[in-house]
C-alpha positions in Angstrom: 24.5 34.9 -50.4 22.9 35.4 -47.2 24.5 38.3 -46.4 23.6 40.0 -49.5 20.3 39.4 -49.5 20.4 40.4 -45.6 21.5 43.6 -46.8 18.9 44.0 -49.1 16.4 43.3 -47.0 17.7 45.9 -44.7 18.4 48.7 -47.5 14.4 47.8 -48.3 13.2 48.4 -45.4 14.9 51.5 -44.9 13.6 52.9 -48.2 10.4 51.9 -46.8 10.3 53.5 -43.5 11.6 56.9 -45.8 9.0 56.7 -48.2 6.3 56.6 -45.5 7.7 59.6 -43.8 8.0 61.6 -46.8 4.1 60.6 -47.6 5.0 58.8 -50.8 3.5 54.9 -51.8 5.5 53.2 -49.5 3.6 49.2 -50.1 5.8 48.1 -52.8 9.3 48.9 -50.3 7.3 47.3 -47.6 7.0 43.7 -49.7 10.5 43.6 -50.8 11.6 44.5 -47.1 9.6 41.4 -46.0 10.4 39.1 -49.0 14.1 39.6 -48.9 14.1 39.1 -44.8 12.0 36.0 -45.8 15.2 34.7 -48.7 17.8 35.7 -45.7 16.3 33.2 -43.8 15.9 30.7 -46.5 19.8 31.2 -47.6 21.0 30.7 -44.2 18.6 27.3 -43.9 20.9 26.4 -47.1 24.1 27.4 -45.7 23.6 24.8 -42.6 21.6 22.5 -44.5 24.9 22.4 -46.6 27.2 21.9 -43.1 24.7 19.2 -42.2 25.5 17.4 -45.9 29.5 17.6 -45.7 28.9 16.9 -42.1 31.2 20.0 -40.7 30.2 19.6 -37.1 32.7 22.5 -36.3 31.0 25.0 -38.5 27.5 23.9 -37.0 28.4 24.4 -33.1 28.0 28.1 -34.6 24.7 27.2 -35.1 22.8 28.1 -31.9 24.5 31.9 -32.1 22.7 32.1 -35.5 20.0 31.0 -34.6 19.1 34.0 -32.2 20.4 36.6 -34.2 18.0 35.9 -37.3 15.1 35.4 -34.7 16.1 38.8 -33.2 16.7 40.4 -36.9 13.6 38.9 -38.5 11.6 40.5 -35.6 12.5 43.8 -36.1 12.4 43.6 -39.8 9.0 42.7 -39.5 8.1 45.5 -36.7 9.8 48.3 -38.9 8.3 47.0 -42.2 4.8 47.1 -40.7 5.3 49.8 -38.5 4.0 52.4 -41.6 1.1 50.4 -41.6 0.1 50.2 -38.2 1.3 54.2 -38.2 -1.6 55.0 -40.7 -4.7 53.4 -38.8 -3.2 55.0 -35.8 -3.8 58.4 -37.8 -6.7 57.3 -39.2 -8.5 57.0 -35.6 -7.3 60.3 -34.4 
């Protein structure tokens, strides 16, 4: 599950960063960028949560390498989805 909604969240934020640069309402792509990054995360909690219930030690000593790849992913999702915004006041000063 977390991979699809990973994927969405990507495919979002893409659409995003397309619709800014071709000067359409980009805000609505922007949320769904951030809200499906925000489910990845939540899906993935499950997943481990769920390894942590049918105590699978095995599958959690994969854990830690997770753990940096959604900080990592998470913080460039949220740089790219806000980057059109930060863009725009940029312009707006010049």
């Amino acid at each position: 599950m977390w991979i699809l909604l990973g994927v969405i969240a990507i495919a979002s934020t893409f659409i995003n960063l397309y619709f800014y640069a071709a000067g359409k309402d980009y805000k609505h792509a922007m949320a769904l960028g951030l809200s499906f990054t925000a489910l990845t995360l939540c899906a993935e909690y499950s997943l481990v949560s769920d390894w942590v219930k049918r105590e699978d030690w095995s599958a959690l000593g994969e854990a830690p390498n997770f753990e940096r790849v959604l900080w990592f992913l998470t913080i460039v999702s949220i740089l790219l989805n806000i980057a059109p915004v930060l863009l725009e006041r940029k312009g707006k000063r010049s």
